[in-house]
C-alpha positions as CSV (number, residue, x, y, z in Angstrom):
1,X,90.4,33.5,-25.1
2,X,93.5,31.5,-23.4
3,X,93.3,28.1,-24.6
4,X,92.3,25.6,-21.6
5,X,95.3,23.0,-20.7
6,X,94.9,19.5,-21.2
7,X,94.8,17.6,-18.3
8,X,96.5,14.0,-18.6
9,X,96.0,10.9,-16.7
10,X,99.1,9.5,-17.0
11,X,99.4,4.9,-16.5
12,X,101.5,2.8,-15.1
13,X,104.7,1.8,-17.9
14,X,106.0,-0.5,-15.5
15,X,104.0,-3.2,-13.5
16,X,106.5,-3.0,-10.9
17,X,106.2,0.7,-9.9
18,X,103.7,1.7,-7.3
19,X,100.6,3.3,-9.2
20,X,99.5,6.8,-8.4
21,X,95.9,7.9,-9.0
22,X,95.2,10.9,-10.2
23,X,92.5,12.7,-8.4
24,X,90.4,15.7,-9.4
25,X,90.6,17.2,-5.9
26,X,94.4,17.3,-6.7
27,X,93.4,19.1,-10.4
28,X,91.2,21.4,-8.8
29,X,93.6,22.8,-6.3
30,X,96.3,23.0,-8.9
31,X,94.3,24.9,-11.8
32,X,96.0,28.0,-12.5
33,X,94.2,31.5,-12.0
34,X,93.3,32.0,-15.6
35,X,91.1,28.7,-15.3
36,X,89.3,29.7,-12.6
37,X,88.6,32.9,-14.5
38,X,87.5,30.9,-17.8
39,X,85.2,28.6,-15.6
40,X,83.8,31.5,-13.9
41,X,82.8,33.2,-17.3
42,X,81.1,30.0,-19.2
43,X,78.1,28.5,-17.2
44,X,79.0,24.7,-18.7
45,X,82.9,24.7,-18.9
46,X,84.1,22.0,-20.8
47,X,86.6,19.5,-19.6
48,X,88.5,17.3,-21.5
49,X,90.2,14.1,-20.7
50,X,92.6,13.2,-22.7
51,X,94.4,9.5,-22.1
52,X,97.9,8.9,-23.8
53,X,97.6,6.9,-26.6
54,X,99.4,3.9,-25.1
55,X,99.2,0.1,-25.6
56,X,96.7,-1.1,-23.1
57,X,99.0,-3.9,-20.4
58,X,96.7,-7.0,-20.1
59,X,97.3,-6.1,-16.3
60,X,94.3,-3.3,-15.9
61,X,94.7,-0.3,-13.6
62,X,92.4,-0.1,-10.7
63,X,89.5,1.9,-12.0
64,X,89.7,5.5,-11.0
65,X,87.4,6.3,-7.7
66,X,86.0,9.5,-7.9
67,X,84.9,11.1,-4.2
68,X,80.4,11.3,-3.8
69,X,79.8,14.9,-3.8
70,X,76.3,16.1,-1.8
71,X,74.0,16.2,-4.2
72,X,72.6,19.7,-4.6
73,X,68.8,21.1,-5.6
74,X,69.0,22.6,-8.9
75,X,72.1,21.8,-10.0
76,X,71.2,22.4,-13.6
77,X,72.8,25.3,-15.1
78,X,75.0,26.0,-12.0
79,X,79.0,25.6,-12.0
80,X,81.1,23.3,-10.5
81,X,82.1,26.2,-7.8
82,X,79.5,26.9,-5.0
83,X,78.1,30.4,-4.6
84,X,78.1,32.5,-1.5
85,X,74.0,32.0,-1.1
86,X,75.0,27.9,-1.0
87,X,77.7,28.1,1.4
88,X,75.5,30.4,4.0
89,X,72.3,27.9,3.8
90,X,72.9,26.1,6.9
91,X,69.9,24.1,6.0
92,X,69.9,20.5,6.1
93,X,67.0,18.6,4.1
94,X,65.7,15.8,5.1
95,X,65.4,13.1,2.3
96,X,62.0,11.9,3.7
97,X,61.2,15.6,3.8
98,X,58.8,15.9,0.7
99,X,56.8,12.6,1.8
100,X,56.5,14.0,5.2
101,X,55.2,17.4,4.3
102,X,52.8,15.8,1.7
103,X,51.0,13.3,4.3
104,X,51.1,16.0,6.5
105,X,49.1,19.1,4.6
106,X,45.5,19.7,5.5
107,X,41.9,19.9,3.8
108,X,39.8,22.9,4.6
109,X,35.7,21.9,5.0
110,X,33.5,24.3,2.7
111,X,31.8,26.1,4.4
112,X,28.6,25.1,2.9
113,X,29.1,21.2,4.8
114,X,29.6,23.3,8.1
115,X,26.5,25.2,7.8
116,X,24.7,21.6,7.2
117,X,26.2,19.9,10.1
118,X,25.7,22.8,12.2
119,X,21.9,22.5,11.3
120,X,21.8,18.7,11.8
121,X,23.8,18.8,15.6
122,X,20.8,21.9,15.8
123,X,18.1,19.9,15.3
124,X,18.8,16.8,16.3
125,X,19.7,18.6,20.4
126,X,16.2,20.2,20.1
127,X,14.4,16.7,18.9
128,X,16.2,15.7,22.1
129,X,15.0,18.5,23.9
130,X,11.3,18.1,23.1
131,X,11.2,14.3,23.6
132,X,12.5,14.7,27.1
133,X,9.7,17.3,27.6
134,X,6.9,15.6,26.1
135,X,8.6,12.1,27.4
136,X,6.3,12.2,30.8
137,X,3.1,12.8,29.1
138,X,3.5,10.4,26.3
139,X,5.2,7.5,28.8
140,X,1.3,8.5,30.0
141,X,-0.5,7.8,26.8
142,X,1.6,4.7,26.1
143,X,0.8,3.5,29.8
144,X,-3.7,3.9,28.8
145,X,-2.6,2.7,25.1
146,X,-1.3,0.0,26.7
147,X,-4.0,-0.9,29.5
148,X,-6.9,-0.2,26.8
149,X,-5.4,-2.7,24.6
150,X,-5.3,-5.4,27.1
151,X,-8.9,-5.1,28.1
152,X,-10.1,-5.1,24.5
153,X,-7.5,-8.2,23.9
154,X,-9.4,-9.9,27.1
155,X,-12.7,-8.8,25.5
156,X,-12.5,-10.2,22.1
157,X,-10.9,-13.0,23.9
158,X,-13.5,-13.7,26.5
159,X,-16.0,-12.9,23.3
160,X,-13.9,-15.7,21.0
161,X,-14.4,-18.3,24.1
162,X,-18.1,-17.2,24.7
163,X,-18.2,-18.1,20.7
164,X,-16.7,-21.1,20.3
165,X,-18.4,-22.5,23.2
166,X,-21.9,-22.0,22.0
167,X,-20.9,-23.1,18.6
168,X,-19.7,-26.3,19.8
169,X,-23.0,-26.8,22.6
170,X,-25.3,-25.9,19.7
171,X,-23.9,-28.4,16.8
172,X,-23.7,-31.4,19.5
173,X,-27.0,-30.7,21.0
174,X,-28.5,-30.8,17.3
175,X,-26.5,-33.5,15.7
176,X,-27.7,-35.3,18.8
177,X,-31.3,-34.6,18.3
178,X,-33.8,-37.3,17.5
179,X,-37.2,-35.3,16.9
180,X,-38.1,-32.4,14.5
181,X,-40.2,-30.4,17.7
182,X,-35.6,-30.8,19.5
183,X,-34.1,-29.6,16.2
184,X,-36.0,-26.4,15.7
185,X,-34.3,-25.5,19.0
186,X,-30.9,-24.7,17.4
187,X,-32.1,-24.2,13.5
188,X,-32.0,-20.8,11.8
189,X,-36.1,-19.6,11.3
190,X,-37.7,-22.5,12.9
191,X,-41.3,-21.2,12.1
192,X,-40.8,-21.5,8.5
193,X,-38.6,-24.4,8.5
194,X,-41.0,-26.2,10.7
195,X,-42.9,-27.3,7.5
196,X,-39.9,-27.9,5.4
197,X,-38.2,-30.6,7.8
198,X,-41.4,-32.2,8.3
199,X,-41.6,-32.6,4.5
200,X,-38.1,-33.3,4.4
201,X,-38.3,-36.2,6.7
202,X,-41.2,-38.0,5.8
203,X,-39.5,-40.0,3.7
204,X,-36.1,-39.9,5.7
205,X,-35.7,-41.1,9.3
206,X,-33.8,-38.5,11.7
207,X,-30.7,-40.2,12.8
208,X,-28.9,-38.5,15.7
209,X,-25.0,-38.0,15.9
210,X,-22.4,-37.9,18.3
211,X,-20.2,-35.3,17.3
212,X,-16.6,-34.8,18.7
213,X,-15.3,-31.4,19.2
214,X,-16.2,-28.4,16.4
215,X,-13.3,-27.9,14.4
216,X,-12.2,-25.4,11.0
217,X,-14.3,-22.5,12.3
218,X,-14.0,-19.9,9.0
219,X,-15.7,-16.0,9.6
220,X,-18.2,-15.4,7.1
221,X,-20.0,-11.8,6.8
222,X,-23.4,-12.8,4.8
223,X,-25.9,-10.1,4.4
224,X,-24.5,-7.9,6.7
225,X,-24.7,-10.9,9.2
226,X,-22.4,-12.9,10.8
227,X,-21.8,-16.5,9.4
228,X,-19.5,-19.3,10.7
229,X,-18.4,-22.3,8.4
230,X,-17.5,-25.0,11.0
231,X,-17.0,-29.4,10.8
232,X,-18.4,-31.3,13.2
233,X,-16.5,-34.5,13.2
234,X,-18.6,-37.7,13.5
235,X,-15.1,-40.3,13.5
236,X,-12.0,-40.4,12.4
237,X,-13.3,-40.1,8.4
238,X,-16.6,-38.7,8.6
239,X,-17.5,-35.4,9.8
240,X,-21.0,-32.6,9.1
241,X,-20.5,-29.2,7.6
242,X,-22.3,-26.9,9.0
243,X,-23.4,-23.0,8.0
244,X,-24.2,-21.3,11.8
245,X,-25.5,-17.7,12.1
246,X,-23.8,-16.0,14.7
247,X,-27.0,-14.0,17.0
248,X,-25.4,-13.0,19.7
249,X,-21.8,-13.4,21.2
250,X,-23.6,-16.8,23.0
251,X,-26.3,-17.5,21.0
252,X,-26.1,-19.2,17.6
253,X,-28.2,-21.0,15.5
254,X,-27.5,-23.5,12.2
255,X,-28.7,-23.2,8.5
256,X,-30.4,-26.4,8.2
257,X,-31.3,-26.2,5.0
258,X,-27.9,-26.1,3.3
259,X,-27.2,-29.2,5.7
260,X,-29.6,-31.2,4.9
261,X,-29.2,-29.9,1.3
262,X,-32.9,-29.2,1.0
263,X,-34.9,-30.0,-2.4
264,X,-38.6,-29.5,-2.2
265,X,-39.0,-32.8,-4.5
266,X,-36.1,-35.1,-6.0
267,X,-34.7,-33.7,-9.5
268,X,-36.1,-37.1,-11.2
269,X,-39.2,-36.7,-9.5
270,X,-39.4,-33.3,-10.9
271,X,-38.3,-34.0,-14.3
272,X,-40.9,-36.6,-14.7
273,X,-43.8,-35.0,-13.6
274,X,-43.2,-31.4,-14.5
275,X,-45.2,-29.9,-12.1
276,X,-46.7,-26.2,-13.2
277,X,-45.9,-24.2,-10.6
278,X,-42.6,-22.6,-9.8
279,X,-40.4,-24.1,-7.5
280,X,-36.6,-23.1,-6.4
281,X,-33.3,-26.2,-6.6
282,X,-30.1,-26.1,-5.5
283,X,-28.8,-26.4,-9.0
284,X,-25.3,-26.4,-10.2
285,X,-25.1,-24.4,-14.2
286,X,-22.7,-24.4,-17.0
287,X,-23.8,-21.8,-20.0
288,X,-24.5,-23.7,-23.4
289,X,-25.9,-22.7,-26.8
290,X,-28.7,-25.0,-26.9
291,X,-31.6,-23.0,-28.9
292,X,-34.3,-24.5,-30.0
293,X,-37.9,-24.7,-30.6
294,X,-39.5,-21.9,-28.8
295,X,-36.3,-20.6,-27.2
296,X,-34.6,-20.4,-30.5
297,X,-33.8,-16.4,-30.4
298,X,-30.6,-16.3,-29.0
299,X,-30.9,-12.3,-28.4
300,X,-33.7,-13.0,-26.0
301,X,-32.8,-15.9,-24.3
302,X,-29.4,-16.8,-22.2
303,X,-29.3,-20.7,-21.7
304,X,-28.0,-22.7,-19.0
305,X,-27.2,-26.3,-18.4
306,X,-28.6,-27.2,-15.0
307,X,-28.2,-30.9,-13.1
308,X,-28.2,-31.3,-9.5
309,X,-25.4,-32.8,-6.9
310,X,-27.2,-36.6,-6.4
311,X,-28.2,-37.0,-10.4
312,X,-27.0,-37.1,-14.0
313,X,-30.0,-35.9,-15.0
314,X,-29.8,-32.5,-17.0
315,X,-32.6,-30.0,-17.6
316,X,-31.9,-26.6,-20.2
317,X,-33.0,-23.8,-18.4
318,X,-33.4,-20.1,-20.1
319,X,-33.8,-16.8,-18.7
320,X,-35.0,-13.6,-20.8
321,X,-31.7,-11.6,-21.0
322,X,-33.8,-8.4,-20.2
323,X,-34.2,-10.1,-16.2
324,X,-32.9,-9.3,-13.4
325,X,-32.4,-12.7,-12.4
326,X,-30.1,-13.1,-15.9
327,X,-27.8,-9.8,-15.0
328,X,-27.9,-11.7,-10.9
329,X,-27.0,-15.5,-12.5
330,X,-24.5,-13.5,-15.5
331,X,-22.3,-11.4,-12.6
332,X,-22.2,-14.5,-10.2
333,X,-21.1,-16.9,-13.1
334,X,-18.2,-14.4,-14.0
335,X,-17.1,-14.2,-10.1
336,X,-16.5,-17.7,-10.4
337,X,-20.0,-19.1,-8.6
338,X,-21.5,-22.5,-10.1
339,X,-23.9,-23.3,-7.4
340,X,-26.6,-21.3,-7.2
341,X,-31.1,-21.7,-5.5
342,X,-33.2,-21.0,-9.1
343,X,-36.8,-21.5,-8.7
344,X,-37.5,-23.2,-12.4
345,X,-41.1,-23.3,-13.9
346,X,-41.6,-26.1,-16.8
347,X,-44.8,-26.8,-18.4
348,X,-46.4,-29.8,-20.8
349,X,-47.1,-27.0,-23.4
350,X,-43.4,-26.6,-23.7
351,X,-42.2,-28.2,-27.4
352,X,-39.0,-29.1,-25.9
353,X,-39.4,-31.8,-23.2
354,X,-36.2,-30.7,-21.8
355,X,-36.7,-26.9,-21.3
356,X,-37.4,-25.2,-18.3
357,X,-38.0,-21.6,-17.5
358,X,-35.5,-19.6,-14.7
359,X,-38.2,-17.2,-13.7
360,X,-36.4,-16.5,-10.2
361,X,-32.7,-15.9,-9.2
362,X,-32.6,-16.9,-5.3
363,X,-28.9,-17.1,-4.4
364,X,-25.5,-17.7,-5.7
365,X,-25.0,-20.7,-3.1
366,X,-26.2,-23.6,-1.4
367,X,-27.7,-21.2,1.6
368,X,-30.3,-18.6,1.6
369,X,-29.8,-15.1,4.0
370,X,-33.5,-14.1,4.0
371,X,-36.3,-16.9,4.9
372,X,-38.7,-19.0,2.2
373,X,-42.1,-17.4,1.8
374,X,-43.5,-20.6,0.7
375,X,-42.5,-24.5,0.8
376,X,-41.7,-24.5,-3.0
377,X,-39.6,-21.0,-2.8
């Protein structure tokens, strides 16, 4: 192999003479043929530079500019020469080229998201289609819906007025009453409360009211019947409550014995005398584990305290745990009822002078649904 000449980059020894740069261009035209063969058979040629080994002038040469060259793809492995495929590519890249191509490829849709918007855009122009068939016939429908609605609205609002009206008559017309015979006109079972208010107001005078305009009506469904809770305001700090059953859509009547708060006898009254025969309070219990004397078995007796609304007074009633009127007065308590109408029989045999027998469960409020049989029920 023919050793490869040493190429020399000769400096300036004088400052004064003009300086001549050595170009490669100039090498490369000048390279004899045997060099072009030895490049030709190595892939890498080596090239060496070689400087003279001469002191360096503080004066420094201007540094040696070597001409850009296009920069090629794949230039690894290539020599310096270009090949006959490189100088026929006419082929000019662009250097935004790769970017360009890259924003610009394009995602295929499965064909499985097809099929499933195909079937959406399907059904959705056949809803379409069936709504604007149906649309006359149900515009129809809507159209009755629409003119039913507003007549039942006018009837339960003519039926409201027809109400509140008679409410409001009835509770003036009987606050303002000043005789039993004017008061049984607007009272719940006037034939059997006939005798109870003439009882009842024996001892009290009847002192009518002037009552402003019924307020706080509250719906009540009693019985299967239909109750209203309303105040009848008397000034600006007193008013009545009343309980009024609801007859017919203009007819009502009022409870008068939950607003008078009817007792056949006063609690002290009671609790003195001790009458023998049964007879039904408004009573307000709290369970207690008072037993005693002959209502010392605890598995047979349940016992309650009982006082009443105007008196401290206290009486300790028990009821046989095998009763009805225990498993009535047991489920009421547990619902959260206090008040309840217990007819209560006592007697002077009794050991305890306190103890009274519940013999009769009544209700689990101040009112009654179905009538008294007797005055003391």
């Amino acid at each position: 192999m023919d050793e490869e000449p040493i190429i020399k980059l000769g400096t300036s020894d004088s400052s004064q003479s003009s300086r001549r740069v050595t170009r490669l261009e100039d090498v490369k035209k000048n390279r004899t043929p045997d060099l072009a063969d030895s490049l030709r058979r190595f892939k890498r040629p080596s090239v060496r530079i070689v400087e003279e080994q001469e002191s360096i002038s503080p004066q420094q040469d201007e540094p040696l500019v070597m001409p850009e060259q296009t920069r090629r793809k794949n230039f690894e492995g290539k020599s310096i020469e270009y090949n006959i495929d490189e100088i026929m590519q006419q082929d000019v890249y662009d250097p935004n080229a790769i970017e360009k191509e890259w924003g610009e490829k394009t995602k295929t849709i499965p064909v499985g998201w097809i099929s499933l918007f195909s079937t959406i855009i399907i059904a959705a122009l056949v809803y379409i289609g069936y709504l604007l068939f149906t649309s006359e016939e149900k515009e129809a429908q809507i159209v009755q819906h629409q003119k039913t609605s507003v007549r039942i609205n006018e009837m339960e609002e003519s039926d409201a007025r027809a109400v509140v009206t008679a409410i409001d008559q009835t509770v003036k017309s009987y606050l303002a009453a000043s005789t039993i015979e004017e008061k049984l006109r607007y009272v719940r079972d006037p034939d059997v409360m006939k005798l109870r208010m003439m009882h009842h107001y024996y001892t009290r005078p009847i002192t009518p009211l002037k009552a402003i305009t019924t307020t706080g009506y509250e719906p009540l469904t009693l019985g299967g019947k239909t109750f209203w809770r309303v105040v009848a305001p008397i000034d600006e700090t007193k008013g009545e409550a009343l309980l009024i059953e609801q007859i017919e859509k203009d007819q009502v009547k009022i409870d008068w014995e939950s607003h008078v708060y009817y007792q056949p006898m006063t609690w002290e009254n009671y609790i003195i005398e001790k009458p023998s025969q049964s007879i039904a309070f408004r009573l307000n219990i709290e369970p207690t584990n008072r037993y005693l004397m002959e209502f010392s078995d605890e598995s047979r007796w349940c016992c309650y305290e009982l006082t009443e609304k105007d008196s401290s007074e206290k009486l300790y009633g028990y009821v046989a745990r095998n009763s009805q009127a225990y498993v009535a007065i047991h489920k009421s308590y547990l619902a959260g009822k206090r008040t309840f109408i217990l007819r209560i029989q006592t007697s002077k045999t009794l050991k305890s002078p306190d103890s009274v027998v519940i013999d009769k469960y009544i209700s689990n409020d101040i009112y009654r649904i179905t009538p008294p049989t007797t005055i003391e029920d």
